[in-house]
N, CA, C and O atoms as a Tinker XYZ file with bonds, in Angstrom:
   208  protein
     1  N    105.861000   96.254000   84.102000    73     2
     2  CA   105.022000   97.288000   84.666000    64     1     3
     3  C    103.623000   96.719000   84.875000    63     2     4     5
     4  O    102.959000   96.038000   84.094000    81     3
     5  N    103.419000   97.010000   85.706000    73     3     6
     6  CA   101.557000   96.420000   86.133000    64     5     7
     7  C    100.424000   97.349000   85.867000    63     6     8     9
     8  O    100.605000   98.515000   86.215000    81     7
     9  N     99.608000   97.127000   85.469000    73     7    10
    10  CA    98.309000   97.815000   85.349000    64     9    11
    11  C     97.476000   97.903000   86.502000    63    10    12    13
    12  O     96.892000   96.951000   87.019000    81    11
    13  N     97.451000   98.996000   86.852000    73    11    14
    14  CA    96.491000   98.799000   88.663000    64    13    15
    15  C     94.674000   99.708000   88.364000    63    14    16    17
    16  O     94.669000  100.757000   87.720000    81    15
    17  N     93.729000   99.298000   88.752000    73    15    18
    18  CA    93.171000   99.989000   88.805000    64    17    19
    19  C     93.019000  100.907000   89.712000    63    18    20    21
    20  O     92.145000  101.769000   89.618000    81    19
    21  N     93.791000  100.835000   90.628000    73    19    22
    22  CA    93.550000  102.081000   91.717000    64    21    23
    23  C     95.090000  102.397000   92.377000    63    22    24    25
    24  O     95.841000  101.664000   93.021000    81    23
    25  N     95.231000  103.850000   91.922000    73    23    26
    26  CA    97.125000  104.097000   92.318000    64    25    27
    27  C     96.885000  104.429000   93.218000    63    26    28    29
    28  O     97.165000  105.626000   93.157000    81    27
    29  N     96.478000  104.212000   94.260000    73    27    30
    30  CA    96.135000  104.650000   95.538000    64    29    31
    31  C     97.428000  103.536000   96.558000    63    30    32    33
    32  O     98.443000  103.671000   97.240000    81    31
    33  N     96.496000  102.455000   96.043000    73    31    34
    34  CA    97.337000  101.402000   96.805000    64    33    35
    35  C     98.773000  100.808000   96.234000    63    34    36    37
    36  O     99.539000   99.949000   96.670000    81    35
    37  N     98.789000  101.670000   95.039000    73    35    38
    38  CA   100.329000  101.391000   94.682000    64    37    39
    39  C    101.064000  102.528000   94.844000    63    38    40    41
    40  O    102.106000  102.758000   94.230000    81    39
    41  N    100.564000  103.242000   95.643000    73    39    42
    42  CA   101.000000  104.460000   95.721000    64    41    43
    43  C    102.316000  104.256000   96.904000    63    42    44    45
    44  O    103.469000  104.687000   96.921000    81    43
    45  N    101.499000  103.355000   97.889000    73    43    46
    46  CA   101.805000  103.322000   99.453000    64    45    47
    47  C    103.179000  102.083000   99.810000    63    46    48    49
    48  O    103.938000  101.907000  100.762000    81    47
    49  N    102.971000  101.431000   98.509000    73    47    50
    50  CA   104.229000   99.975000   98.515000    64    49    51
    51  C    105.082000  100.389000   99.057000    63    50    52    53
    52  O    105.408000   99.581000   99.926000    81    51
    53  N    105.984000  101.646000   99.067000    73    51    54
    54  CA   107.044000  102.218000   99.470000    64    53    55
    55  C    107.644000  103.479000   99.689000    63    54    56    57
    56  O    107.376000  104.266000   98.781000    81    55
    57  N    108.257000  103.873000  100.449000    73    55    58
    58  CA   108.257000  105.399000  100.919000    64    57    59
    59  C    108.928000  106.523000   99.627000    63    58    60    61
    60  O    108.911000  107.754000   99.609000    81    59
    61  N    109.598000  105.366000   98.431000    73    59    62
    62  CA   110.264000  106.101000   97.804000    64    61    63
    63  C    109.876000  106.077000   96.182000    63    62    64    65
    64  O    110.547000  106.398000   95.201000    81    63
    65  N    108.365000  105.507000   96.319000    73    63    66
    66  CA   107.456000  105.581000   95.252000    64    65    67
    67  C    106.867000  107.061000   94.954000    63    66    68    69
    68  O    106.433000  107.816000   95.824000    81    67
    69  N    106.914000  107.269000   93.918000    73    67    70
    70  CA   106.661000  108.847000   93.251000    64    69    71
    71  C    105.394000  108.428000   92.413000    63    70    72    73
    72  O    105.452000  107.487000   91.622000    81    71
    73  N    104.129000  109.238000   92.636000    73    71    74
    74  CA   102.960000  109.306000   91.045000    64    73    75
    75  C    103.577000  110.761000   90.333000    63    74    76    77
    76  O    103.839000  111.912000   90.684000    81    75
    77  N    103.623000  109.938000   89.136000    73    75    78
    78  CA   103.627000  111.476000   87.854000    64    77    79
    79  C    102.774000  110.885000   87.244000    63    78    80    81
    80  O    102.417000  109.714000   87.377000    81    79
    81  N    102.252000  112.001000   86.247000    73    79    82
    82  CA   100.935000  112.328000   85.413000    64    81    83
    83  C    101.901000  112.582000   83.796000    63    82    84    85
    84  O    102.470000  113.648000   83.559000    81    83
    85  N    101.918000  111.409000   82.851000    73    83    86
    86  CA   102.387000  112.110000   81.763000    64    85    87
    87  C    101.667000  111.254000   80.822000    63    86    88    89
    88  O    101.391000  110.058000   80.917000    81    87
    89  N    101.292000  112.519000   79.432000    73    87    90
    90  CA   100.287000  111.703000   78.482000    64    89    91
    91  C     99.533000  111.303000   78.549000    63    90    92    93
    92  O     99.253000  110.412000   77.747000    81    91
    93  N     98.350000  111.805000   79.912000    73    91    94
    94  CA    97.179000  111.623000   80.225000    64    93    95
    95  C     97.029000  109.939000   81.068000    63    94    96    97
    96  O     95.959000  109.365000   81.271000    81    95
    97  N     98.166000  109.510000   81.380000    73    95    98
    98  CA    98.421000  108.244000   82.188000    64    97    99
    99  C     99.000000  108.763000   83.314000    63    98   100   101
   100  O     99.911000  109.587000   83.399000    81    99
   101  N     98.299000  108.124000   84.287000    73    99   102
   102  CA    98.934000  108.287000   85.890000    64   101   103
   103  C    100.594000  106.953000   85.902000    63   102   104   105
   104  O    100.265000  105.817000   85.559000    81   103
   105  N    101.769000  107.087000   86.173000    73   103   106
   106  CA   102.193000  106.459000   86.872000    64   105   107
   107  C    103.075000  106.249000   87.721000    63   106   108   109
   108  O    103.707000  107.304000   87.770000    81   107
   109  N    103.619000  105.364000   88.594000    73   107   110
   110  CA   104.178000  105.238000   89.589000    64   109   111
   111  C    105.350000  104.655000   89.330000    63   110   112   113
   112  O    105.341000  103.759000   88.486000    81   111
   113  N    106.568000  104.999000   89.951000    73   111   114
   114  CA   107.932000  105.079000   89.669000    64   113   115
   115  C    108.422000  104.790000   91.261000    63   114   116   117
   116  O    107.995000  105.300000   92.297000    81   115
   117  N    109.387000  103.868000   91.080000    73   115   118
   118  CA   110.100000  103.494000   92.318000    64   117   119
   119  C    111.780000  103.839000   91.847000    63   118   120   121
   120  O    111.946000  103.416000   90.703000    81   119
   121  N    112.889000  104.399000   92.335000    73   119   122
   122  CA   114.296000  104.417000   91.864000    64   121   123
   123  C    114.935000  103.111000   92.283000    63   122   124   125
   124  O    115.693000  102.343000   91.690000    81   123
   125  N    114.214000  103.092000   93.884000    73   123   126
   126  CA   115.079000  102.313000   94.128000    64   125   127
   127  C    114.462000  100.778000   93.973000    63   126   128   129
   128  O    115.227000   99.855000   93.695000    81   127
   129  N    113.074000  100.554000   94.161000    73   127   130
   130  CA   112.606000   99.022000   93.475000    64   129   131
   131  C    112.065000   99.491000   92.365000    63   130   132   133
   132  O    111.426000  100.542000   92.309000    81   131
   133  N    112.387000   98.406000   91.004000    73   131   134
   134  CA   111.882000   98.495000   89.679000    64   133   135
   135  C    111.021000   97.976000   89.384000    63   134   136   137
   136  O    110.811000   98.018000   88.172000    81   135
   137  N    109.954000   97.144000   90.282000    73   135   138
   138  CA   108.729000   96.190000   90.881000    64   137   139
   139  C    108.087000   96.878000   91.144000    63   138   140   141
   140  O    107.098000   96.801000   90.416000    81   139
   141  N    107.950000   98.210000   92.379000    73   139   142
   142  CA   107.137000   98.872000   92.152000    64   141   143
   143  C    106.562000   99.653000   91.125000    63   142   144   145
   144  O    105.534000  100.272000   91.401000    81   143
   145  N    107.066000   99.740000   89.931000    73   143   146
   146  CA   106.577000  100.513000   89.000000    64   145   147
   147  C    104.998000  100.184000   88.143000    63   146   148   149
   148  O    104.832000   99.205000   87.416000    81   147
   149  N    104.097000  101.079000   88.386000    73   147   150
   150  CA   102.602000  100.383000   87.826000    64   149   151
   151  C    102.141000  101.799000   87.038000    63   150   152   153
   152  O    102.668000  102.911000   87.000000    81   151
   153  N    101.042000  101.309000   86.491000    73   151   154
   154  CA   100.294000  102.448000   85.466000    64   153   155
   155  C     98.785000  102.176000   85.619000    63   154   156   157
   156  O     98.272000  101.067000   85.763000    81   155
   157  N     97.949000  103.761000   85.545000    73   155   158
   158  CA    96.463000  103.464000   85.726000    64   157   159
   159  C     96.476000  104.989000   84.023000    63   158   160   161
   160  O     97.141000  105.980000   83.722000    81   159
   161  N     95.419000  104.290000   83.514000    73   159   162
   162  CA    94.518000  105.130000   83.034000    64   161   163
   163  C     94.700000  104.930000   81.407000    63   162   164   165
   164  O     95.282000  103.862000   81.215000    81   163
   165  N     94.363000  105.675000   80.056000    73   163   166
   166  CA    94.503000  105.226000   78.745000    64   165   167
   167  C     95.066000  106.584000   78.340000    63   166   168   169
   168  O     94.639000  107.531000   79.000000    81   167
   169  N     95.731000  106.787000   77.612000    73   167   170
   170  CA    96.618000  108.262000   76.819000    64   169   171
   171  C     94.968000  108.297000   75.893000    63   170   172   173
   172  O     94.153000  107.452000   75.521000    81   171
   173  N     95.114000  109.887000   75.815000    73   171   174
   174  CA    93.693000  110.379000   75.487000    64   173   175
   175  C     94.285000  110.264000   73.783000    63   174   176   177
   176  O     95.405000  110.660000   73.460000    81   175
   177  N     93.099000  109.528000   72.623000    73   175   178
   178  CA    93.543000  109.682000   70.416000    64   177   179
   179  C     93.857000  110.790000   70.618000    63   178   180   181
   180  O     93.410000  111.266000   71.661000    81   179
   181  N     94.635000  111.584000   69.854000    73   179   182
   182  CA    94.515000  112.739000   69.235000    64   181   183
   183  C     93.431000  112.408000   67.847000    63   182   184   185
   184  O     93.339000  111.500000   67.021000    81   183
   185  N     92.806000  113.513000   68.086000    73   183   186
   186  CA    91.634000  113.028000   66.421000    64   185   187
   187  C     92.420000  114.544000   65.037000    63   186   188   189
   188  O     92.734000  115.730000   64.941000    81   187
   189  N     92.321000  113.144000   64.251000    73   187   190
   190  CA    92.577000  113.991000   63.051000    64   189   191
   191  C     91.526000  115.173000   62.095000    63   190   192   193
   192  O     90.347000  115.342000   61.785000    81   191
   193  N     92.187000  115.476000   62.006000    73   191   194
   194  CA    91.558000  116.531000   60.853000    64   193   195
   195  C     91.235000  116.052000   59.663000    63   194   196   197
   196  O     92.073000  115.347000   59.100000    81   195
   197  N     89.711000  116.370000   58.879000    73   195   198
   198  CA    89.533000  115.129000   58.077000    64   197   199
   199  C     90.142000  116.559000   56.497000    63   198   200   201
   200  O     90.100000  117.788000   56.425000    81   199
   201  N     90.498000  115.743000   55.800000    73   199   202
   202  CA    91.001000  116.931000   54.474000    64   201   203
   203  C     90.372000  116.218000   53.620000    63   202   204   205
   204  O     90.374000  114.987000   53.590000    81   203
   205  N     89.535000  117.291000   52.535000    73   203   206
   206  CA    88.327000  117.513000   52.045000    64   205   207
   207  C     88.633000  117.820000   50.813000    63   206   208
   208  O     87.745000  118.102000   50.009000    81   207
């Protein structure tokens, strides 16, 4: 999987490239090429609760 900074242009590689949004990461999914597949962005910590 590639790291892109801009899914814009990995958006366009192919007609049968899909963006989904999961876990606060954008990425791009091809079925039928497994090359196109790339990722932009960082999954947001969950912050803990501090116990006292």
């Amino acid at each position: 999987m590639q790291c892109v900074s801009s899914i814009g242009s990995a958006k366009r590689r192919s007609t049968t490239c899909q963006v989904v949004r999961r876990r606060g990461r954008v990425y791009v999914i091809d079925p039928r090429n497994a090359r196109n597949k790339a990722r932009q962005g960082r999954a947001h910590q969950r912050r803990l609760k501090k116990r006292y």
